[in-house]
C-alpha positions in Angstrom: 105.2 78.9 42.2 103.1 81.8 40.4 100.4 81.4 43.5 103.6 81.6 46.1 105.1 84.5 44.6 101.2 86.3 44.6 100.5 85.2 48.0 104.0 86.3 49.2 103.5 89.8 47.2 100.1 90.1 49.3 102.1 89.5 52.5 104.5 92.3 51.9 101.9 95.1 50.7 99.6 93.9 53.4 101.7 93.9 56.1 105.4 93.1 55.7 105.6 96.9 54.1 104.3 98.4 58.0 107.3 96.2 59.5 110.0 97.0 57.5 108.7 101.3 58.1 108.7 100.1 61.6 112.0 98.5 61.5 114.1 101.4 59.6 111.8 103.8 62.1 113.3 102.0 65.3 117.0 102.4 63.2 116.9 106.1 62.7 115.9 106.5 66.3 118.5 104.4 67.7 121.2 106.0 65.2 119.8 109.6 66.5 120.2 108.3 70.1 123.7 106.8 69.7 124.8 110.4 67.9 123.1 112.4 70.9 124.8 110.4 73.6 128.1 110.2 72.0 127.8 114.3 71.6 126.1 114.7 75.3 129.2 112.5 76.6 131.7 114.0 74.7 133.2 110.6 73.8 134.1 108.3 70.4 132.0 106.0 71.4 130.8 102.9 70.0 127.1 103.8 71.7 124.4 101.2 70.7 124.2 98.0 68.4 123.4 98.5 64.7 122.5 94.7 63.6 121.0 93.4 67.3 118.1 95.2 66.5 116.9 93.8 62.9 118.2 90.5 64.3 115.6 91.2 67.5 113.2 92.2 65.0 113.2 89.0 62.5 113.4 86.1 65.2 110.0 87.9 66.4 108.4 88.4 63.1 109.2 84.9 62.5 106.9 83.6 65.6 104.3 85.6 65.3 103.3 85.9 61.3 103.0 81.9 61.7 99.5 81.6 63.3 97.4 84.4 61.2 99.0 83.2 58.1 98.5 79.6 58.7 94.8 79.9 59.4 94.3 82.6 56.5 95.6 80.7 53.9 94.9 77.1 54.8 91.2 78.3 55.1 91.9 79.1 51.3 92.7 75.9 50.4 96.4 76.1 50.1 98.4 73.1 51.2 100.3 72.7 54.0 103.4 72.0 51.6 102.6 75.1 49.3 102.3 77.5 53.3 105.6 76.0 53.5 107.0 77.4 50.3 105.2 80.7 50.5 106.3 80.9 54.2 110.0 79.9 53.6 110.2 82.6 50.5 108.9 85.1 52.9 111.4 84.9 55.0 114.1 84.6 52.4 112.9 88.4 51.4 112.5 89.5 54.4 116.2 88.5 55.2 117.1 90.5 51.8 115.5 93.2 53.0 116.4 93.7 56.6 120.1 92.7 55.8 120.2 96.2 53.4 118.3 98.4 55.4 121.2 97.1 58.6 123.8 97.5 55.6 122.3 100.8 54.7 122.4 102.3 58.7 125.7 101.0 59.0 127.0 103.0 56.2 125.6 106.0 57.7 126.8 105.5 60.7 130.1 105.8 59.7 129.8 108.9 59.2 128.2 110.1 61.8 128.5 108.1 64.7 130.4 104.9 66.1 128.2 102.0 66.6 128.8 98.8 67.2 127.9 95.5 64.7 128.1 91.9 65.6 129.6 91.5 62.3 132.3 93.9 63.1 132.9 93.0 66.7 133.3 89.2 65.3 135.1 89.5 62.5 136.7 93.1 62.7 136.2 94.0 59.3 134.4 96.5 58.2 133.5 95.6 54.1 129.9 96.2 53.3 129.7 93.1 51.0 130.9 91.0 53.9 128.5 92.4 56.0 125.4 91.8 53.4 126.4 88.3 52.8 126.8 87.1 56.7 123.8 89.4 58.0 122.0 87.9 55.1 122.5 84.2 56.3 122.2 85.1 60.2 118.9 86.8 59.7 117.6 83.7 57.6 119.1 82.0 60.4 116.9 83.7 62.9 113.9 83.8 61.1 113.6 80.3 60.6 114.4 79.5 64.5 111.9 82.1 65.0 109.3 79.7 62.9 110.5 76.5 64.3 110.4 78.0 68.0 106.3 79.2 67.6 105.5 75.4 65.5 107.4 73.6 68.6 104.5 75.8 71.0 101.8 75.8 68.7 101.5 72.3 68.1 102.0 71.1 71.7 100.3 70.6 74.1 99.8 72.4 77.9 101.9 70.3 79.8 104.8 70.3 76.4 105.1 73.4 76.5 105.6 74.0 80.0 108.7 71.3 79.6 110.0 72.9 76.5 109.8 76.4 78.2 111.6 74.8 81.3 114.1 72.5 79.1 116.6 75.0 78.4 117.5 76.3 81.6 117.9 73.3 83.1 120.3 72.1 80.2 121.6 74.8 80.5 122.2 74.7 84.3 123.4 71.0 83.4 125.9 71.8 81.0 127.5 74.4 83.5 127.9 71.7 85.9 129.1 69.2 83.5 131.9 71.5 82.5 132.8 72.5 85.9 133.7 68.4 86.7 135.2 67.6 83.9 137.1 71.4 84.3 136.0 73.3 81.4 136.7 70.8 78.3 133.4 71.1 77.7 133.0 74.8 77.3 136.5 74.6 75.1 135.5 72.5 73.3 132.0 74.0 72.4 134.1 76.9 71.9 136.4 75.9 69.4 133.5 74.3 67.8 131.7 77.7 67.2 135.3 79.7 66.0 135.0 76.7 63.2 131.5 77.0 62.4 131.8 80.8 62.2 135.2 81.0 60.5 137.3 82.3 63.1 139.4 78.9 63.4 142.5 80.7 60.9 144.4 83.3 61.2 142.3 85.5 59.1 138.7 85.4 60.4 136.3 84.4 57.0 133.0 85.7 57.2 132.1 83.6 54.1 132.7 80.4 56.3 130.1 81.7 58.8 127.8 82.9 56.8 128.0 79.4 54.9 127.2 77.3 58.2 124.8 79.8 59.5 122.6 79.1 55.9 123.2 75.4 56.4 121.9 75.8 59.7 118.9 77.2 58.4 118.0 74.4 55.6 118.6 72.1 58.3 115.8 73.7 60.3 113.7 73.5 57.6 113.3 69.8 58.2 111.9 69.8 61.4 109.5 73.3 60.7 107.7 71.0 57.3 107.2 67.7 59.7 106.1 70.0 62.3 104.0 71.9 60.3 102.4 68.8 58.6 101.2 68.0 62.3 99.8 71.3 63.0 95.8 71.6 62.9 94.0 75.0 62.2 93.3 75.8 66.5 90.5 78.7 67.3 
């Protein structure tokens, strides 16, 4: 564990520290924009998304830091189960971190503007420790899919990943047609599927619900992203 926490304290002076500038950067410009328009417009607003960008912004981080940390440190002799620990505590920071800086812009925007937050427009609550918590456990979430998504491409080959590219449309395109036969019990009843999941079955919406599933999701994933990565060969 003392070699994770130094290679994962390398990462983040290296180069996680340039991302999460970026990242606060690309907040305070989108906050000034919202405040400009809303003043421009001469209207209450909302203008913008608060927490759709740092949830943009970890899915992506989480595809492409794989590759040039994969061949960096496996060149270095660490094992493929150690990349996985160092990896998977990377992101667990990273979630820490972006979750308080969308926290943080939130807050301020309260002040100064009215912007919307998938937490808020799900939940309609407005409790920072709520919003910590469940954009804590979505952006884990999304950083792990993110992983799982560039193993799926990097270990495949030419013809795989021109199916997997392809797959979810035309599931998508199935499902739609599925539904529309059997007159929408399928959309219902993926529907009341996610208002479970997400806590939004009772009458109170609980965010703590969500947020649980949403890290359950997440250690599920991490099943498939070891046994892929376990399969994954150092490529030029």
């Amino acid at each position: 564990m003392g070699i994770a926490l130094k290679i994962t304290k390398m990462y983040f002076v290296t180069l996680y520290n340039v991302q999460i500038v970026t990242c606060a950067a690309v907040l305070l410009l989108h906050l000034l924009i919202s405040v400009a328009v809303l003043r421009l417009a001469h209207t209450g607003g909302p203008a913008g998304i608060n927490d759709g960008i740092v949830m943009c912004y970890l899915i992506i981080l989480g595809m492409v830091i794989f590759t040039p940390s994969f061949k960096y440190l496996l060149s270095q002799g660490i094992s493929r189960k150690r990349f996985f620990i160092v990896m998977t505590l990377n992101i667990i920071l990273l979630a820490v971190i972006f979750s308080l800086l969308s926290g943080i812009f939130y807050m301020i925007t309260l002040k100064v503007a009215n912007v919307w937050m998938i937490y808020e427009l799900i939940y309609n609550d407005r409790s920072i420790s709520g919003i910590l918590v469940w954009e804590f456990a979505a952006l884990l979430f999304l950083g792990m899919l993110g992983w799982f998504i560039r193993l799926v491409y990097y270990v495949s080959s030419r013809n795989t990943k021109l199916v997997v590219s392809i797959a979810p449309f035309v599931l998508v395109s199935l499902l739609i047609l599925f539904n529309a036969f059997v007159d929408g019990a399928i959309g219902r009843a993926l529907w009341e599927f996610l208002k479970m999941v997400m806590g939004l079955s009772s009458v109170s919406p609980n965010p703590y619900i969500g947020m649980a599933c949403l890290l359950a999701a997440a250690v599920i994933l991490g099943g498939p992203v070891f046994l892929l990565l376990r399969r994954a060969q150092i490529n030029d």
